[in-house]
C-alpha positions as CSV (number, residue, x, y, z in Angstrom):
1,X,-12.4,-11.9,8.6
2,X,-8.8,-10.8,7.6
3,X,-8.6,-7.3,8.7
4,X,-9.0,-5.7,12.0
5,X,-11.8,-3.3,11.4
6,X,-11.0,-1.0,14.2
7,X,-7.0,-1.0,13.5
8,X,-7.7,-0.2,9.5
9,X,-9.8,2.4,10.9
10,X,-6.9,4.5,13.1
11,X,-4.5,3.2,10.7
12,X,-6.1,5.2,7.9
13,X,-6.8,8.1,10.0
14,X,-3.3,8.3,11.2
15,X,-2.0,7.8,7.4
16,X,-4.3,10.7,6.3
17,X,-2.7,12.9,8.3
18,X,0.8,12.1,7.4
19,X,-0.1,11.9,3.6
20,X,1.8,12.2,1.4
21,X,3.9,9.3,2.4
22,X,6.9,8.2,0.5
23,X,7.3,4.6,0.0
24,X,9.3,2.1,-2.3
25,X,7.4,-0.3,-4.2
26,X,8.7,-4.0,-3.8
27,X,10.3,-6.2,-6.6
28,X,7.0,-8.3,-7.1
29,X,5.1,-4.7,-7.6
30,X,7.5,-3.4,-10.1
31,X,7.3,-6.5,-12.1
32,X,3.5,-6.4,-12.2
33,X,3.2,-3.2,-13.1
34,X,6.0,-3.2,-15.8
35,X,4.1,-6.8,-17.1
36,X,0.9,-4.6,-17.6
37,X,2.6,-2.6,-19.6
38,X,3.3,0.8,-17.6
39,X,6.7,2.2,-17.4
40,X,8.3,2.4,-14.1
41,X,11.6,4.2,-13.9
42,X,12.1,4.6,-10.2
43,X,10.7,2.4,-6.9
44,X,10.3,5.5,-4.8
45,X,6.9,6.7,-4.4
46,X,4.3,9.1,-2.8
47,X,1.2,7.7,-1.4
48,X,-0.9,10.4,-2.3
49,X,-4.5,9.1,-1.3
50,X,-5.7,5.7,0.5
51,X,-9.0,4.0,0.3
52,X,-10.3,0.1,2.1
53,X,-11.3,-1.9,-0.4
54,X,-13.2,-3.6,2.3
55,X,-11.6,-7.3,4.1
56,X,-11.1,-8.7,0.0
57,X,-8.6,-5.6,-0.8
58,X,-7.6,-4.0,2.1
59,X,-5.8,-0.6,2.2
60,X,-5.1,0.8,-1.2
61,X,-2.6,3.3,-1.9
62,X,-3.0,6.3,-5.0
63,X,0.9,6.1,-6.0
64,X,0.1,8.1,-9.5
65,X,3.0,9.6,-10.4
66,X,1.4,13.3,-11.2
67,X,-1.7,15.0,-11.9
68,X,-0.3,14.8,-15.8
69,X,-0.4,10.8,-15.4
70,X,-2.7,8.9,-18.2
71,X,-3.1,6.2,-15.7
72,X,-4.1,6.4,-12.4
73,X,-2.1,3.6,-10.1
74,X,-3.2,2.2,-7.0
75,X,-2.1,-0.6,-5.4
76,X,-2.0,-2.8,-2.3
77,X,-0.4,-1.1,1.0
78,X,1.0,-4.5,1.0
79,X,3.4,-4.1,-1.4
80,X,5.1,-1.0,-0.7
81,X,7.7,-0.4,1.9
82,X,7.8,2.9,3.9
83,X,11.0,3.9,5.2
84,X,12.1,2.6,8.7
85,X,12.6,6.1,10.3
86,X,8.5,7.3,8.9
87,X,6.4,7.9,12.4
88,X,4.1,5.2,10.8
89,X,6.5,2.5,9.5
90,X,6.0,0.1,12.5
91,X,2.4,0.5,12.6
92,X,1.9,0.1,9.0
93,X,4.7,-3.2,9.0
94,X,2.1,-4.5,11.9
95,X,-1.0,-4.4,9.7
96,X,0.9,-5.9,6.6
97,X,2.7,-8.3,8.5
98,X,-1.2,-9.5,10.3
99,X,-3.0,-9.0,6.4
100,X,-0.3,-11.3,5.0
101,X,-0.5,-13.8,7.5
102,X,-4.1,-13.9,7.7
103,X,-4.2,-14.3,3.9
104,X,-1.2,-17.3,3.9
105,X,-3.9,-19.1,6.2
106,X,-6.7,-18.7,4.3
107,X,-4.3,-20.0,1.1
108,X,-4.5,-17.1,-0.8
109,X,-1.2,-15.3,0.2
Protein backbone atom coordinates (compact mmCIF):
# COMPACT_ATOMS: atom_id res chain seq x y z
CA UNK A 1 0.00 0.00 0.00
CA UNK A 2 1.54 3.50 -0.85
CA UNK A 3 -0.92 5.89 0.48
CA UNK A 4 -2.31 6.44 3.84
CA UNK A 5 -5.97 5.96 3.31
CA UNK A 6 -7.08 7.88 6.25
CA UNK A 7 -4.40 10.90 5.65
CA UNK A 8 -5.59 11.18 1.69
CA UNK A 9 -8.91 11.24 3.24
CA UNK A 10 -8.52 14.69 5.66
CA UNK A 11 -6.04 15.72 3.17
CA UNK A 12 -8.65 16.00 0.52
CA UNK A 13 -11.25 17.31 2.78
CA UNK A 14 -9.04 19.99 4.03
CA UNK A 15 -7.88 20.82 0.22
CA UNK A 16 -11.53 21.10 -0.76
CA UNK A 17 -12.17 23.64 1.39
CA UNK A 18 -9.23 25.74 0.55
CA UNK A 19 -9.71 25.19 -3.20
CA UNK A 20 -8.78 26.89 -5.37
CA UNK A 21 -5.21 26.51 -4.47
CA UNK A 22 -2.44 28.14 -6.29
CA UNK A 23 0.56 26.13 -7.01
CA UNK A 24 3.68 26.13 -9.37
CA UNK A 25 4.14 23.18 -11.48
CA UNK A 26 7.80 21.66 -11.31
CA UNK A 27 10.41 21.66 -14.18
CA UNK A 28 9.79 17.82 -14.86
CA UNK A 29 5.85 18.78 -15.23
CA UNK A 30 6.37 21.60 -17.61
CA UNK A 31 8.59 19.52 -19.80
CA UNK A 32 5.93 16.69 -19.98
CA UNK A 33 3.32 18.67 -20.71
CA UNK A 34 5.12 20.92 -23.28
CA UNK A 35 6.48 17.26 -24.84
CA UNK A 36 2.75 16.30 -25.37
CA UNK A 37 2.29 19.03 -27.16
CA UNK A 38 0.33 21.69 -24.94
CA UNK A 39 1.45 25.12 -24.53
CA UNK A 40 2.48 26.20 -21.20
CA UNK A 41 3.34 29.89 -20.82
CA UNK A 42 3.43 30.35 -17.03
CA UNK A 43 4.27 27.61 -13.91
CA UNK A 44 1.74 29.23 -11.68
CA UNK A 45 -1.44 27.43 -11.37
CA UNK A 46 -4.97 27.01 -9.68
CA UNK A 47 -5.90 23.74 -8.45
CA UNK A 48 -9.35 23.91 -9.21
CA UNK A 49 -10.72 20.37 -8.42
CA UNK A 50 -8.94 17.14 -6.89
CA UNK A 51 -9.78 13.50 -7.21
CA UNK A 52 -7.73 9.91 -5.75
CA UNK A 53 -6.96 7.95 -8.31
CA UNK A 54 -6.89 5.19 -5.82
CA UNK A 55 -3.07 3.87 -4.16
CA UNK A 56 -1.77 3.58 -8.34
CA UNK A 57 -2.42 7.56 -8.91
CA UNK A 58 -2.90 9.21 -5.91
CA UNK A 59 -4.24 12.70 -5.48
CA UNK A 60 -4.91 14.36 -8.77
CA UNK A 61 -5.13 17.92 -9.32
CA UNK A 62 -7.70 19.78 -12.27
CA UNK A 63 -5.01 22.71 -13.16
CA UNK A 64 -7.14 23.62 -16.55
CA UNK A 65 -6.33 26.79 -17.24
CA UNK A 66 -10.18 28.18 -17.92
CA UNK A 67 -13.55 26.95 -18.59
CA UNK A 68 -12.55 28.07 -22.43
CA UNK A 69 -9.62 25.42 -22.31
CA UNK A 70 -9.79 22.52 -25.22
CA UNK A 71 -7.98 20.38 -22.95
CA UNK A 72 -8.73 19.49 -19.59
CA UNK A 73 -5.21 19.05 -17.41
CA UNK A 74 -4.86 17.12 -14.48
CA UNK A 75 -1.98 15.94 -13.02
CA UNK A 76 -0.17 14.40 -10.04
CA UNK A 77 -0.36 16.53 -6.64
CA UNK A 78 3.19 15.31 -6.72
CA UNK A 79 4.36 17.56 -9.08
CA UNK A 80 3.23 20.76 -8.14
CA UNK A 81 4.56 22.98 -5.41
CA UNK A 82 2.19 25.08 -3.20
CA UNK A 83 3.62 28.15 -1.83
CA UNK A 84 5.38 27.93 1.63
CA UNK A 85 3.18 30.42 3.52
CA UNK A 86 -0.49 28.24 2.01
CA UNK A 87 -2.26 26.93 5.47
CA UNK A 88 -1.80 23.51 3.67
CA UNK A 89 1.85 23.57 2.27
CA UNK A 90 3.32 21.43 5.12
CA UNK A 91 0.64 18.93 5.17
CA UNK A 92 0.53 18.57 1.52
CA UNK A 93 4.88 18.46 1.46
CA UNK A 94 4.15 15.52 4.20
CA UNK A 95 1.93 13.38 1.89
CA UNK A 96 4.24 14.00 -1.20
CA UNK A 97 7.34 13.60 0.55
CA UNK A 98 5.71 9.84 2.21
CA UNK A 99 4.07 9.04 -1.73
CA UNK A 100 7.50 9.58 -3.14
CA UNK A 101 9.25 7.70 -0.87
CA UNK A 102 6.97 4.95 -0.73
CA UNK A 103 7.07 4.78 -4.59
CA UNK A 104 11.42 5.06 -4.63
CA UNK A 105 10.94 1.71 -2.49
CA UNK A 106 8.80 0.02 -4.46
CA UNK A 107 11.28 1.14 -7.69
CA UNK A 108 8.93 3.01 -9.44
CA UNK A 109 9.76 6.64 -8.26
Amino acid sequence: MIDDKSQVAALMRQMEVALPIPAEMTSRLVHALRDQGMRVRKRSVLIQHIFYHGDEGGISCDITPSREAKEVCIVSLTHLRIPPKHPLAADIRAYQRARREKLMRQGRG
